[in-house]
N, C-alpha and C positions, 0 to 999 in steps of 0.2 A: 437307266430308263426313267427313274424320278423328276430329274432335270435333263429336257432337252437341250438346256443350253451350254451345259457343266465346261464340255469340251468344244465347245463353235468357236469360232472366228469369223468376223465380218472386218470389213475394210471400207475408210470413206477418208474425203479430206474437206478441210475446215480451211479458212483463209486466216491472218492475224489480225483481219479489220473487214469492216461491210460497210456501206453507206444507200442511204437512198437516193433515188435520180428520179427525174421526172421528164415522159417523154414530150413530144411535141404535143401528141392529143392528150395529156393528163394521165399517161397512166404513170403509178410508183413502182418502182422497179428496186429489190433486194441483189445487190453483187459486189463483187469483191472491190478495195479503194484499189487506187492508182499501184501503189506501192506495196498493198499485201502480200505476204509471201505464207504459199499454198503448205498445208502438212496433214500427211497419212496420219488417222487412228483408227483405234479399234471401239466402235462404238458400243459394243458388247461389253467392255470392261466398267462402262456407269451406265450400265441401264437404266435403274432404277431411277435415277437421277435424269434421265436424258427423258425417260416418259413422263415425271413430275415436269419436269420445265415445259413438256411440250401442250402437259395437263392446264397447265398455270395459265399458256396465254390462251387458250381454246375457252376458258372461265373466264377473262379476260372480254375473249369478244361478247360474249354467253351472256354477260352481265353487262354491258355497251357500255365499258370502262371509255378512257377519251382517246383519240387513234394517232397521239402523240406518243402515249402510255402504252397502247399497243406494238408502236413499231418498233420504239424505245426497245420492248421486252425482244421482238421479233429478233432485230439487231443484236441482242446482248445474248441470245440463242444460236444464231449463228455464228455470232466468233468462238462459240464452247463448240457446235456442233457440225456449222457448214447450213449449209441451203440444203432441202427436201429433195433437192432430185425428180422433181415434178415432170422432167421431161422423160423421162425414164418409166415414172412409175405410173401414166397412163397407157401407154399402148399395153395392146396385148402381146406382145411380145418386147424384151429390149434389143433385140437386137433390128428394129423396125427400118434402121438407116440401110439395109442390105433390101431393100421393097423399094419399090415408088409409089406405094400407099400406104398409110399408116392406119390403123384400125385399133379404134380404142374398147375398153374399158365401160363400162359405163361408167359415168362422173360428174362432179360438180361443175367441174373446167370448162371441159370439150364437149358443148353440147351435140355437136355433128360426130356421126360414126365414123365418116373415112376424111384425109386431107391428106394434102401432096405432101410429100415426105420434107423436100425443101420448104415449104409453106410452114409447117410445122414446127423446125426447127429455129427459122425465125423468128418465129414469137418469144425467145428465150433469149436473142442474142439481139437488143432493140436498138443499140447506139450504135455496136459496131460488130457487123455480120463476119465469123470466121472467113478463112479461104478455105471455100470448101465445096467443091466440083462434084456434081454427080450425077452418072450416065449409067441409064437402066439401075440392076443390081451394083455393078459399081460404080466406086465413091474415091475419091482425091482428097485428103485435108493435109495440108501443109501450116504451121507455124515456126516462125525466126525468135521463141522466145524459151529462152534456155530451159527456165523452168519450167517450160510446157514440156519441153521433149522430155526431161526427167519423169514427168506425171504419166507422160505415153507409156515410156519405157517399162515403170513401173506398172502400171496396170492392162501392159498389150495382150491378157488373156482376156479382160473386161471385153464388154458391148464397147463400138465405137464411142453412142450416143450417152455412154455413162462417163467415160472419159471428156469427152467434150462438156459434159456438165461441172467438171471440174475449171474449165478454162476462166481465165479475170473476165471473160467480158460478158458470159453467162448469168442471167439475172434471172428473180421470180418475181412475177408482180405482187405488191401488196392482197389485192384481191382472192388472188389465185392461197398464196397463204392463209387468208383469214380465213376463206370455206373448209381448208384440210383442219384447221387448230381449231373452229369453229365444231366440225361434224365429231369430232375424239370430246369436247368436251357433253356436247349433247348427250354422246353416247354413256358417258359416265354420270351426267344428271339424270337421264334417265334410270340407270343401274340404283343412284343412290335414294331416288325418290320410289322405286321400286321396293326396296329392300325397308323403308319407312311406312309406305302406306300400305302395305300388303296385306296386312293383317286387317283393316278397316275398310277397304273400298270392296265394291261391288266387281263380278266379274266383268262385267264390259267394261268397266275402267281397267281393268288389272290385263285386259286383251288387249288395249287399245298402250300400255306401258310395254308388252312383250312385239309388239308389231312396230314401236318405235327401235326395240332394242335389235328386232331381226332387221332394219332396213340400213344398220352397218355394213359396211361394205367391205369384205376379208378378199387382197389379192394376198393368194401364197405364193411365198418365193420357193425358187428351187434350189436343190443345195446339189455339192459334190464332195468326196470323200480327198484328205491328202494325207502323206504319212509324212509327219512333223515329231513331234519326239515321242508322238506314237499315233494311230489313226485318228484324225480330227474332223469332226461334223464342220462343213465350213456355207453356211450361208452365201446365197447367191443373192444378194438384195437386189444390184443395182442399183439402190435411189437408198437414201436415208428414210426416206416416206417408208416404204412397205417394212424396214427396220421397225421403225416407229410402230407401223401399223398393229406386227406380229407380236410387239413385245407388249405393246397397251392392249393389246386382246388377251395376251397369256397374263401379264397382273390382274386385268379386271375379272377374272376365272380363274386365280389363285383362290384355293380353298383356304388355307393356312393363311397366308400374309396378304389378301386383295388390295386391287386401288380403291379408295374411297376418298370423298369429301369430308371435311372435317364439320363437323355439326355447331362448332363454335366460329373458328373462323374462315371457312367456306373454303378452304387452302386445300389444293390435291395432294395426299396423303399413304407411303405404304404401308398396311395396318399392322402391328404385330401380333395380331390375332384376330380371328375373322370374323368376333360382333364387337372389334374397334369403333368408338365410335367418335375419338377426340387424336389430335394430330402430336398430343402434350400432353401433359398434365397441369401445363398451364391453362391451356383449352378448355381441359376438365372442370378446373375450378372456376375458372371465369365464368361457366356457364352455368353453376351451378349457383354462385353469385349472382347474377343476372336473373336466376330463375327464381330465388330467393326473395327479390325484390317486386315479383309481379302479384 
């Protein structure tokens, strides 16, 4: 009961290469190269590591580092991790491809509440639109690409729409990206400027830091139980995003070990104790140095 996550299991896949594209009206597009070849992990076995990177470029925007730097890091995130899953992880439900309405989320993305379920789908697959039929609840998707049907195969208890987000020709727009890495790093500048000026600011400032930190936005996934080499908590993500989401809510609300900003070099950081306040001890000194001299 200490650690939810002791025994979980989650499932995603990563491509061996990503590149950007740009459409005819300028939008960037994040998806797999010609030649990458797709592979299952378990994203729960580097957490820790998987919410720092995600921390990294969300400080990145935060700080309006240059959006070569950005995509650069965006890119070298997804050959570790795979794409967010963005199409997945708006609707309110994922199983949203079995409707002919899709019904979101509130969010940064999708400003409209309902869109046509094919309408929708399309924004994700910009160069070249799957084969993929669909009348009333049901739906037709055919592909001739070997490794696709492996991908089927293996994930035919998944949402359709989370296996298709697996497919080469499924992309995220750069935009769409920077708002989700964007709003996780917010969230943790505000946690860490909280946790600094508390003691010193007035309460309408200290209300006006707690109504930034409530306007996070928590989808829970739902899980099911399987018995593997003994009963295992198995996370129902569908999208790497709400992965992301659940596991940067439960470090930033670690008691013991929090995420935090490092007070030297502004770098996301998991603390080894919870009024950490350097990412190092090089951090430590340097800043101590630095302070020395003013």
């Amino acid at each position: 009961m200490t650690n939810i996550f002791e025994n979980t299991r989650a499932s995603w896949v990563r491509y061996s290469d990503y590149e950007w594209k740009t459409t005819e009206n300028g939008k960037d597009y994040l998806l797999p190269t010609k030649d990458a070849q797709p592979k299952p992990y378990d994203p729960m076995e580097d957490a820790d590591n998987l919410v720092l990177a995600a921390a990294d470029i969300g400080l990145m925007l935060f700080h309006k580092n240059p959006e070569t730097s950005i995509k650069a890091a965006m890119q070298a995130f997804a050959c570790k991790y795979g794409l967010l899953g963005i199409m997945t992880a708006l609707p309110t439900t994922a199983k949203f491809i079995e409707y002919e309405k899709v019904y979101f989320h509130k969010n940064q993305i999708i400003k409209t509440e309902i869109m046509d379920t094919e309408d929708y789908i399309s924004l994700f697959f910009p160069f070249r639109k799957p084969d993929f039929h669909k009348k009333g609840v049901e739906s037709v998707w055919n592909t001739d690409d070997r490794m696709m049907m492996a991908l089927i195969m293996t994930y035919q208890l998944e949402p359709q729409a989370t296996v298709m987000s697996f497919m080469r020709d499924y992309g995220e727009q750069y935009d769409w990206l920077a708002s989700v890495f964007r709003d996780w790093a917010f969230t943790l500048v505000t946690a860490t400027l909280y946790e600094i000026d508390r003691e010193r600011l007035d309460d309408m400032t200290l209300e006006i830091y707690r109504k930034g930190m409530a306007a996070f936005e928590g989808n829970t996934p739902t899980y099911h139980l399987e018995l593997r080499e003994h009963p295992t908590l198995v996370w129902d993500f569908h999208s790497l995003l709400l992965n992301i989401q659940l596991l940067f809510s439960m470090a930033l609300t670690d008691e013991k070990n929090p995420l935090k900003i490092c007070h030297q070099c502004q770098r996301p950081f998991i603390a080894g104790k919870a009024d950490a306040k350097y990412c190092s001890p090089a951090c430590r000194e340097q800043h101590k140095k630095e302070k020395g001299k003013k």
